[in-house]
Backbone and ligand atoms as CSV (ligand in chain L), in Angstrom:
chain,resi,resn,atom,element,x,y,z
A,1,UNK,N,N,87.671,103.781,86.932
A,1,UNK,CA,C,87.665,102.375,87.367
A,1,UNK,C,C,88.034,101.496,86.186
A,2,UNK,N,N,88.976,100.663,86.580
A,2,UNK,CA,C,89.115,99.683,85.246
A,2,UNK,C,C,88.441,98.634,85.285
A,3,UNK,N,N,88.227,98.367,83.737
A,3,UNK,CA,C,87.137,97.110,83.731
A,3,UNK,C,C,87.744,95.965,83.792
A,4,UNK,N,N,88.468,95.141,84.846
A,4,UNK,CA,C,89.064,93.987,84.194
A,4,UNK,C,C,87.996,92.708,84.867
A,5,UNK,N,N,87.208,93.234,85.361
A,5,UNK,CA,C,86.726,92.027,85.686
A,5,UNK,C,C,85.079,91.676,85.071
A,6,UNK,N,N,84.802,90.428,85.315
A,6,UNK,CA,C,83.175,89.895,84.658
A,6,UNK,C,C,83.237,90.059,83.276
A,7,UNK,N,N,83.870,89.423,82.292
A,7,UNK,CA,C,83.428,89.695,81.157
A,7,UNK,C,C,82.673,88.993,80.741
A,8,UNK,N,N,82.186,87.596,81.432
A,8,UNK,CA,C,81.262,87.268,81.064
A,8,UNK,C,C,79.652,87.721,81.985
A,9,UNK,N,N,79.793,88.516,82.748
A,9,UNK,CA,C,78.949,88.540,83.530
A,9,UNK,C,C,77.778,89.176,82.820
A,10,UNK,N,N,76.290,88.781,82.760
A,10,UNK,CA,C,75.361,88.876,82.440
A,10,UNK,C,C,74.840,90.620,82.008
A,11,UNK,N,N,75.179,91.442,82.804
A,11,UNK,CA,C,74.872,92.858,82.795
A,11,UNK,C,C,76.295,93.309,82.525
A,12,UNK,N,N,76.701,94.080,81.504
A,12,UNK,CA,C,77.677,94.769,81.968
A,12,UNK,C,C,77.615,95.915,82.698
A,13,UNK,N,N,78.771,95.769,83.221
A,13,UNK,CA,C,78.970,96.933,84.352
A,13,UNK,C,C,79.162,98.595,83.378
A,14,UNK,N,N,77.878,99.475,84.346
A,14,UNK,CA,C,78.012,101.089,83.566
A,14,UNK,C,C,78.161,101.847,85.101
A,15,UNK,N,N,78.954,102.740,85.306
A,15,UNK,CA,C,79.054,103.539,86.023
A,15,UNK,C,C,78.334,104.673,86.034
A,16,UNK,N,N,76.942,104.350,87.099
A,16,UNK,CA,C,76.104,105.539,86.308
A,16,UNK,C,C,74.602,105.284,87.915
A,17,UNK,N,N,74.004,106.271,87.807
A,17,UNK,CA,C,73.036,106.618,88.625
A,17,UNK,C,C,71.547,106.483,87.829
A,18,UNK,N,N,70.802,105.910,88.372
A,18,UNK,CA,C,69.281,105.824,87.820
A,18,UNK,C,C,68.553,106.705,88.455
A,19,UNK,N,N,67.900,107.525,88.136
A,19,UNK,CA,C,67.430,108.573,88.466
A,19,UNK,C,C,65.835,109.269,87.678
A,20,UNK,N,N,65.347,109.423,88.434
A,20,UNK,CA,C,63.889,110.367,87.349
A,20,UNK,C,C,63.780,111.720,87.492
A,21,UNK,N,N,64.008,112.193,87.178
A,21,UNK,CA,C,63.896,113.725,85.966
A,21,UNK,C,C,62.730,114.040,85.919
A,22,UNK,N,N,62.048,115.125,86.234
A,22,UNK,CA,C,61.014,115.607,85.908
A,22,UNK,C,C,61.131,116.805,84.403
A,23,UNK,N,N,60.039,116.579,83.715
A,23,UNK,CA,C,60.399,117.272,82.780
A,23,UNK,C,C,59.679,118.867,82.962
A,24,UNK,N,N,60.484,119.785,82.308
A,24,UNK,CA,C,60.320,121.475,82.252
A,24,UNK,C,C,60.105,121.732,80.689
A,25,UNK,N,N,58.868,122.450,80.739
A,25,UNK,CA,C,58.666,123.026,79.298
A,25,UNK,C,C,59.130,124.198,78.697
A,26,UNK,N,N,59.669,125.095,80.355
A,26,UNK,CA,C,60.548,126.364,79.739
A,26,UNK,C,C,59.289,127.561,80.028
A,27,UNK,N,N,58.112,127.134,79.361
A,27,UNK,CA,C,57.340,128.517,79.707
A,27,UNK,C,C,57.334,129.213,81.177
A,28,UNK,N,N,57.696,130.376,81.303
A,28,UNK,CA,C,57.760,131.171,83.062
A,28,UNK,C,C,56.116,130.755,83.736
A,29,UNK,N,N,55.225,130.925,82.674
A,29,UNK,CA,C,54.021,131.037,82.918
A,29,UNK,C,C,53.494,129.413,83.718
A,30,UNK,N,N,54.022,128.831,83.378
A,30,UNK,CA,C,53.573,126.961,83.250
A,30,UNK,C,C,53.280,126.913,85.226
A,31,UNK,N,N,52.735,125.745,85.460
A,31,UNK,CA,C,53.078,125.469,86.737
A,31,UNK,C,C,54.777,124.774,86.832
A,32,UNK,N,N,54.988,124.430,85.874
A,32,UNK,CA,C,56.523,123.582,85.629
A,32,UNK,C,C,57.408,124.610,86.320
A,33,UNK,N,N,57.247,125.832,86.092
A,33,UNK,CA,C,58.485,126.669,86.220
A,33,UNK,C,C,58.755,126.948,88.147
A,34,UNK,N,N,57.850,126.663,88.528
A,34,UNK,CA,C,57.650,126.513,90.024
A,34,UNK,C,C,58.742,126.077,90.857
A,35,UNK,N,N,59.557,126.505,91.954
A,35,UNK,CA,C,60.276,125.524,92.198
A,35,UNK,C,C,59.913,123.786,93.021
A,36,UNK,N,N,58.611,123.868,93.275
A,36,UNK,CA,C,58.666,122.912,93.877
A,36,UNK,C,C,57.561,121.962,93.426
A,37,UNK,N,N,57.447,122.225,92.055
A,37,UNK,CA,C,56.445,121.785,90.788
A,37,UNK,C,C,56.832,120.309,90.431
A,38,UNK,N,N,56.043,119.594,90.408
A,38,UNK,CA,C,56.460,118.057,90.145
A,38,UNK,C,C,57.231,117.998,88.652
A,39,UNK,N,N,57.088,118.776,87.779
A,39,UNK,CA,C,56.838,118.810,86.146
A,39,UNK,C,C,56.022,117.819,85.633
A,40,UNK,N,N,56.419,117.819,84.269
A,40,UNK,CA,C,55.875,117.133,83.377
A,40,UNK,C,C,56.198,115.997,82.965
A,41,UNK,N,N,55.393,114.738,83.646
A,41,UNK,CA,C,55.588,113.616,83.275
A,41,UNK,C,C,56.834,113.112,83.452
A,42,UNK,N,N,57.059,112.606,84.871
A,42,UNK,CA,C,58.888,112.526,85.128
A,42,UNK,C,C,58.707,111.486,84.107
A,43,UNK,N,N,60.463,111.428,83.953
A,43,UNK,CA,C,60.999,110.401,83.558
A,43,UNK,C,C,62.126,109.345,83.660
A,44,UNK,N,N,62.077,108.527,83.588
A,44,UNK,CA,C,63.621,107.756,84.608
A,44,UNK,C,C,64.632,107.751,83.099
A,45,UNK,N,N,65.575,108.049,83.787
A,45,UNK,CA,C,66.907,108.247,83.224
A,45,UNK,C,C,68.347,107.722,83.979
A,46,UNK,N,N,68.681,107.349,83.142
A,46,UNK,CA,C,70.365,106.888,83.237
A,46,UNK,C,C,71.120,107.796,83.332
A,47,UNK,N,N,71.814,108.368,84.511
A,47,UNK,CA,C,72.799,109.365,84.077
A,47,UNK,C,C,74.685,108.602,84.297
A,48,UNK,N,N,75.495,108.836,83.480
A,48,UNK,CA,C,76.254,108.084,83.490
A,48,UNK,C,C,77.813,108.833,83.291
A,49,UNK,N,N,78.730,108.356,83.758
A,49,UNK,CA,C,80.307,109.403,83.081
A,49,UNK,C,C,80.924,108.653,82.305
A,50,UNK,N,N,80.800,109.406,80.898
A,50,UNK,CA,C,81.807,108.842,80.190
A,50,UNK,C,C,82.760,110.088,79.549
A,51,UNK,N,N,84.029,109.211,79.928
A,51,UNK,CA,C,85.257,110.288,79.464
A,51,UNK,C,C,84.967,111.463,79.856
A,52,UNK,N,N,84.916,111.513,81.413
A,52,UNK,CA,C,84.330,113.119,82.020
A,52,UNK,C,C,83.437,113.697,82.325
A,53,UNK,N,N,82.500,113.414,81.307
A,53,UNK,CA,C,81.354,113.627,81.096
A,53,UNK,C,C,80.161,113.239,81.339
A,54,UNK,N,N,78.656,114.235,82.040
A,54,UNK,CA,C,78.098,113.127,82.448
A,54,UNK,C,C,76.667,112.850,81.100
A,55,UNK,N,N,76.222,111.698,81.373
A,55,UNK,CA,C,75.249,111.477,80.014
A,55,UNK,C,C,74.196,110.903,80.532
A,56,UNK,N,N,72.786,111.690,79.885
A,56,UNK,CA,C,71.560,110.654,80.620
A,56,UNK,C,C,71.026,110.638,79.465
A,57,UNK,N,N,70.747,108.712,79.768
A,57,UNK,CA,C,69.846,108.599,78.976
A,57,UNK,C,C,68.478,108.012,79.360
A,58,UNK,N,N,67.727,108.283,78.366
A,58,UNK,CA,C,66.431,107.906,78.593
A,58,UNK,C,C,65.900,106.548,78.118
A,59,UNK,N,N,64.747,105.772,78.429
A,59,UNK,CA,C,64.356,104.338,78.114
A,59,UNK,C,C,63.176,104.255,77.345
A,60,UNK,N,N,63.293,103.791,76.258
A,60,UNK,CA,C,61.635,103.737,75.551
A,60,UNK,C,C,60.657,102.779,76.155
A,61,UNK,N,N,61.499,101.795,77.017
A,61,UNK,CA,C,60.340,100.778,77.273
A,61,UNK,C,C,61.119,100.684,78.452
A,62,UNK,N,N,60.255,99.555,79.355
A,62,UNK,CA,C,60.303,99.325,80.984
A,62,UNK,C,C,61.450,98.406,80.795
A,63,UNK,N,N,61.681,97.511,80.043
A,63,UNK,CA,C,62.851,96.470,80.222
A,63,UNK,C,C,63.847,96.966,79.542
A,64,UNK,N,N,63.827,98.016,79.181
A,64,UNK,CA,C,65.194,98.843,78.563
A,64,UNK,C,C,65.591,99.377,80.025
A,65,UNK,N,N,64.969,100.282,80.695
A,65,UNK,CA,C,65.264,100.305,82.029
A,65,UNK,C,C,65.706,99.583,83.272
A,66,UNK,N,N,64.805,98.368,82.818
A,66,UNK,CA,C,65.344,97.252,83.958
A,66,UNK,C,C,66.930,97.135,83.869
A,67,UNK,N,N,67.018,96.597,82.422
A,67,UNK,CA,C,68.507,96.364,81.844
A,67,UNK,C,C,69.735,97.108,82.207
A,68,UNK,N,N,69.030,98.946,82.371
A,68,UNK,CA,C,70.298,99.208,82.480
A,68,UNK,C,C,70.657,99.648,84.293
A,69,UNK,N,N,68.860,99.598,84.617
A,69,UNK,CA,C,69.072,99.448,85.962
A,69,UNK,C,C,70.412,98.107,86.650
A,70,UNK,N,N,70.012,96.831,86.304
A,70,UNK,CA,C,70.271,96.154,86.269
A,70,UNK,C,C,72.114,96.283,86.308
A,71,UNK,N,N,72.794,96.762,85.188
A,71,UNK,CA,C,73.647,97.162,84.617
A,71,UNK,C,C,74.660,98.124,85.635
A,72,UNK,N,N,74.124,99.319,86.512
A,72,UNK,CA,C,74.584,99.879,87.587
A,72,UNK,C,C,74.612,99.142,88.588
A,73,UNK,N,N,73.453,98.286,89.018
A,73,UNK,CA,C,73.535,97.571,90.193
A,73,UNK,C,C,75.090,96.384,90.224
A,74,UNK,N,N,75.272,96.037,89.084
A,74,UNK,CA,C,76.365,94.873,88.664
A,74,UNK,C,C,77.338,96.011,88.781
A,75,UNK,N,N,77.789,96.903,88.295
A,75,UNK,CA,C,78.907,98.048,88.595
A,75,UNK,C,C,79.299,97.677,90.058
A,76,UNK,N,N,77.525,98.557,90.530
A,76,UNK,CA,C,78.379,99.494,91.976
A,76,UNK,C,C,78.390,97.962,93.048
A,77,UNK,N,N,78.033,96.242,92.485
A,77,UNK,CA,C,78.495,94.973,93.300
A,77,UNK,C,C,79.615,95.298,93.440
A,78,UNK,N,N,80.371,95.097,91.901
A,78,UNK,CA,C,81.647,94.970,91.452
A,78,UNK,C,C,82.422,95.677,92.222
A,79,UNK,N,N,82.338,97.291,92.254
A,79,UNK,CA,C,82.991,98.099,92.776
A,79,UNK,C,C,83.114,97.543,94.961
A,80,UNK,N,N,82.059,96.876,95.375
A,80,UNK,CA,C,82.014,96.604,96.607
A,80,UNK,C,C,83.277,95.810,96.951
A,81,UNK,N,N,82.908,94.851,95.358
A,81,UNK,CA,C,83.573,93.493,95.554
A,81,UNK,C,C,85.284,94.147,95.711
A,82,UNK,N,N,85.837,94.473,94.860
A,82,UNK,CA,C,86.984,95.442,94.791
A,82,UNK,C,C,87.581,95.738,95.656
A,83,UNK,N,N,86.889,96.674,96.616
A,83,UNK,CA,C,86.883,97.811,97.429
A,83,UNK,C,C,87.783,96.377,98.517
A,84,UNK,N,N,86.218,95.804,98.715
A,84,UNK,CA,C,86.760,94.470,99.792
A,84,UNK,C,C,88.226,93.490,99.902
A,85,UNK,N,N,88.014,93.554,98.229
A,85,UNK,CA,C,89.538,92.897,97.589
A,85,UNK,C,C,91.108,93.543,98.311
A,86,UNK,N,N,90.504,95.160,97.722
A,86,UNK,CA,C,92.208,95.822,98.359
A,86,UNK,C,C,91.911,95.953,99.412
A,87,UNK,N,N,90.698,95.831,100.386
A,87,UNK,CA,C,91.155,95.787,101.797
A,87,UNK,C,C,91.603,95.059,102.327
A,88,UNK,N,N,91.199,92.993,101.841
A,88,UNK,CA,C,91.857,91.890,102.627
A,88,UNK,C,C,93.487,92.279,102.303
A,89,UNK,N,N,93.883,92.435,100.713
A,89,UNK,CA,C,95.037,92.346,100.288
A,89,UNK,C,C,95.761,93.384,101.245
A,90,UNK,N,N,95.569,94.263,101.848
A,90,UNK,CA,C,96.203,95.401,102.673
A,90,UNK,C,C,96.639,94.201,104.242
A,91,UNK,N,N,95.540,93.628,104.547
A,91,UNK,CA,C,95.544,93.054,105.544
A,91,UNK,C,C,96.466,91.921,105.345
A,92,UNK,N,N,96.727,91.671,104.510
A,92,UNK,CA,C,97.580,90.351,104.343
A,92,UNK,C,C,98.884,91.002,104.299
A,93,UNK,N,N,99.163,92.122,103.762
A,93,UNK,CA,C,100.376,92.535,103.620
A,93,UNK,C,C,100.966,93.248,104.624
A,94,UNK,N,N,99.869,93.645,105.571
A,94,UNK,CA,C,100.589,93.615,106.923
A,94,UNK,C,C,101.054,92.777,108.043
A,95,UNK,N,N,100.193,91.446,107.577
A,95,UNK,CA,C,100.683,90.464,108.329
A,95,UNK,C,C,101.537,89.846,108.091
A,96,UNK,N,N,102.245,89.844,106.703
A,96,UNK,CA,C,103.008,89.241,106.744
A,96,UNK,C,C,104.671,88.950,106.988
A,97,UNK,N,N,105.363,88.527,107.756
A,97,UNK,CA,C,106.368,88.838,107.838
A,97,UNK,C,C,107.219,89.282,106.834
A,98,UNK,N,N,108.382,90.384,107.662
A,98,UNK,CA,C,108.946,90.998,106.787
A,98,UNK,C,C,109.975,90.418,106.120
A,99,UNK,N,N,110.457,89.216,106.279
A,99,UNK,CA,C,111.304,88.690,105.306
A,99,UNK,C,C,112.535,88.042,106.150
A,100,UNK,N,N,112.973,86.873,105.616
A,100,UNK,CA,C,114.454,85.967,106.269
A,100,UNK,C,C,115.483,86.820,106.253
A,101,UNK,N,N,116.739,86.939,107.107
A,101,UNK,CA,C,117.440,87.705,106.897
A,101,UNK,C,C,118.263,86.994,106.152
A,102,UNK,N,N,119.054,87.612,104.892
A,102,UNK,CA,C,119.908,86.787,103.896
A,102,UNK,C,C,120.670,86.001,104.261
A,103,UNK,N,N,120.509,84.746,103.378
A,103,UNK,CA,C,121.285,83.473,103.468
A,103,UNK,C,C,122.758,83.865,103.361
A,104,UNK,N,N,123.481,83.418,103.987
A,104,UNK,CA,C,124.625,83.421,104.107
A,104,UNK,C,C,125.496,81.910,103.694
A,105,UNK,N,N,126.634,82.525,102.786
A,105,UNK,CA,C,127.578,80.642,102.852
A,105,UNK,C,C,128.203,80.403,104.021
A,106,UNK,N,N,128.496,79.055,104.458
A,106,UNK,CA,C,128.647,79.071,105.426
A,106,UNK,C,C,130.168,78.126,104.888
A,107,UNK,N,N,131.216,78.077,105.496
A,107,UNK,CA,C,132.547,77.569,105.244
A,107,UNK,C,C,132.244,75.910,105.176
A,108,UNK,N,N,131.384,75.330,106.087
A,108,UNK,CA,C,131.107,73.923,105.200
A,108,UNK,C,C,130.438,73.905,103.905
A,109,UNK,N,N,129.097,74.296,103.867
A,109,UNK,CA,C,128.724,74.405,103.418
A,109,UNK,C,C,129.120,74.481,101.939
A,110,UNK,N,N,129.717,75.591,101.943
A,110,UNK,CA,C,130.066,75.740,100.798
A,110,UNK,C,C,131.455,74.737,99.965
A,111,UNK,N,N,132.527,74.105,101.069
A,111,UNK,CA,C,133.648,73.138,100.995
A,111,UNK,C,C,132.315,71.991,100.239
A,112,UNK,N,N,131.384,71.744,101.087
A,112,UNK,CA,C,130.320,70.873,100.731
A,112,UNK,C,C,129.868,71.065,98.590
A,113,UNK,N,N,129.684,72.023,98.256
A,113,UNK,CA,C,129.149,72.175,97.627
A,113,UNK,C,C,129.944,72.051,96.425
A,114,UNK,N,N,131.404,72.653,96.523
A,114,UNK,CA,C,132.957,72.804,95.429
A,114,UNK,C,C,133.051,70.944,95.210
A,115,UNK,N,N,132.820,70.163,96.223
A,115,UNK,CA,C,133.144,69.009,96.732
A,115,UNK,C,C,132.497,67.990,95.591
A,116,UNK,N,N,130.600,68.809,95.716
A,116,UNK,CA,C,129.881,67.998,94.696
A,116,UNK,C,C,129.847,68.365,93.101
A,117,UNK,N,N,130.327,69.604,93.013
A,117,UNK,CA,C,130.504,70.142,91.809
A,117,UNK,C,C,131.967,69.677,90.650
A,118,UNK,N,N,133.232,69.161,92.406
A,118,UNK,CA,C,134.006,68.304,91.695
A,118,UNK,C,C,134.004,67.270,90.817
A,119,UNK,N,N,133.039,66.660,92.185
A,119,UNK,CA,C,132.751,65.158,91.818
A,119,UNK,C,C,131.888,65.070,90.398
A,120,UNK,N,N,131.035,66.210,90.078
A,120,UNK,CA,C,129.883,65.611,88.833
A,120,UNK,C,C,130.696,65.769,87.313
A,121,UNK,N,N,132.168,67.050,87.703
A,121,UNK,CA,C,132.589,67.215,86.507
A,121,UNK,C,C,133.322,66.022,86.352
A,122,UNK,N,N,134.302,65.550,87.187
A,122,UNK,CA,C,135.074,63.951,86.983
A,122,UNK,C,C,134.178,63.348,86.173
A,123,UNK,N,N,133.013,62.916,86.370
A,123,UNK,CA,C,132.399,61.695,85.553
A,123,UNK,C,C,132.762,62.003,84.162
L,1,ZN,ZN,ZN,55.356,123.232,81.917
């Protein structure tokens, strides 16, 4: 998606999913290793693509989260807003007629025109 739009807009736009993660300690033994084990102390995370790739990150504090909550929600507007954009623009471009058929000179017309082009070089 290209960024050309909102640069001033309050959140920037991240292409990315908010999500909580439960955490795994790895031991077989743990209740963690369970499949249907809550883990350990979820945690909310950002997961996000950049250059391919996906990246989560984590929040030390609640308004670090808000922020980047915040931050996807302004994306996936943007992306609505967009979406909506190339659909009117589709709609307009089907309505609109397909075009005059080429002007043609017409034998006055054009006597008309040699006539005034005479006249401006005389002066
Ligand atoms: Zn565990």
């Amino acid at each position: 998606m290209r960024r050309w739009f909102a640069p001033n807009s309050r959140a920037c736009d991240v292409d990315g999913a908010v999500r909580s993660v439960s955490r795994r300690c790895g031991k077989p033994t743990c209740h963690c290793a369970k499949p249907n084990d809550p883990g350990h102390d979820p945690q909310v995370r950002l997961s996000r693509t950049v250059q391919g790739k996906t990246l989560a990150e984590s929040f030390a504090s609640p308004s670090a989260f808000h922020n980047a909550q915040a931050e996807v929600q302004e994306y996936q507007r943007w992306q609505r807003l967009c979406a909506e954009f190339v659909n009117i623009s589709e709609r307009i471009c089907r309505l609109r007629p397909v075009g005059k058929p080429a002007e043609k000179w017409s034998a006055e017309g054009k006597k008309r025109l040699l006539r005034s082009i005479k006249k401006s070089r005389a002066k």
